[in-house]
C-alpha positions in Angstrom: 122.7 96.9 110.3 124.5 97.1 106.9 123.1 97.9 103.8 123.0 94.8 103.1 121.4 92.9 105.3 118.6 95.2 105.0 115.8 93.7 103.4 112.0 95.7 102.7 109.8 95.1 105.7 106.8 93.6 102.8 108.5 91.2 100.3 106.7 89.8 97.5 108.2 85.9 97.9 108.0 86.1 102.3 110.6 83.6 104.0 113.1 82.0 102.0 112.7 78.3 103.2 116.3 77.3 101.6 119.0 80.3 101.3 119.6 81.9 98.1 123.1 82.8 98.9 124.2 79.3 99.6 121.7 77.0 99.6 121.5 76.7 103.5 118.4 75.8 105.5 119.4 76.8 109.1 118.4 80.2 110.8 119.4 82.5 112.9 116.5 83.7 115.6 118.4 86.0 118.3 115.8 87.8 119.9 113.6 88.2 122.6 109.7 87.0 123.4 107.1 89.5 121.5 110.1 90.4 119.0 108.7 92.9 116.4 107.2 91.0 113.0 110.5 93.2 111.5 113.0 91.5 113.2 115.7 89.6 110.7 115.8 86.2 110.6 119.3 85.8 109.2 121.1 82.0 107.6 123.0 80.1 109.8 125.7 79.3 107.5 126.1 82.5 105.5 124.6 84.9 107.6 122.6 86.4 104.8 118.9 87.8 105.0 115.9 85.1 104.9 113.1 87.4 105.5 111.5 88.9 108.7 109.9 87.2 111.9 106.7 88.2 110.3 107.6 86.1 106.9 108.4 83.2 108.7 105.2 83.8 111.2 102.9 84.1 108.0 104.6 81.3 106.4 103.7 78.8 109.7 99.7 79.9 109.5 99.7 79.7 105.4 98.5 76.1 104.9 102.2 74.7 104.1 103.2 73.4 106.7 103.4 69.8 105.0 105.0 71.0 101.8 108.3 69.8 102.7 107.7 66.1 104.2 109.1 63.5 103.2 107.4 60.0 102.6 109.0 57.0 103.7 109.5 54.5 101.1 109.1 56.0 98.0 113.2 55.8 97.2 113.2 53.2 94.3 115.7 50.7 95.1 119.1 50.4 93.7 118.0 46.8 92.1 115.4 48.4 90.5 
């Protein structure tokens, strides 16, 4: 792995949701069943680090899994 891609196994802000290298949302998740809670999640567009299997794992049992819905019908009209 290169330098850097390396990222510390604990990070203070867990999985970036939306990439800080360039704005991205897509993953990369290449590995097996009963992957280690270490294992890099990388962007799909840049290839930079988003955090850890673990980061994302503790981000889908933190309570957030609605922060980023969207509601229907709340975009005012152009008329408006």
């Amino acid at each position: 792995m290169k330098a850097a891609m390396q990222i510390p196994a604990s990070r203070p802000d867990g999985f970036e949701i939306i990439c800080t290298g360039c704005d991205g949302l897509g993953i990369i998740f290449e590995c097996a069943e009963g992957a280690p809670p270490s294992t890099l999640i990388k962007c799909r567009h840049c290839g930079g680090p988003r955090g850890t299997l673990g980061d994302l794992r503790q981000l889908s049992v933190s309570g957030k899994q609605d922060f980023f819905e969207i509601e229907r019908g709340l975009t005012p009209s152009p008329l408006d």
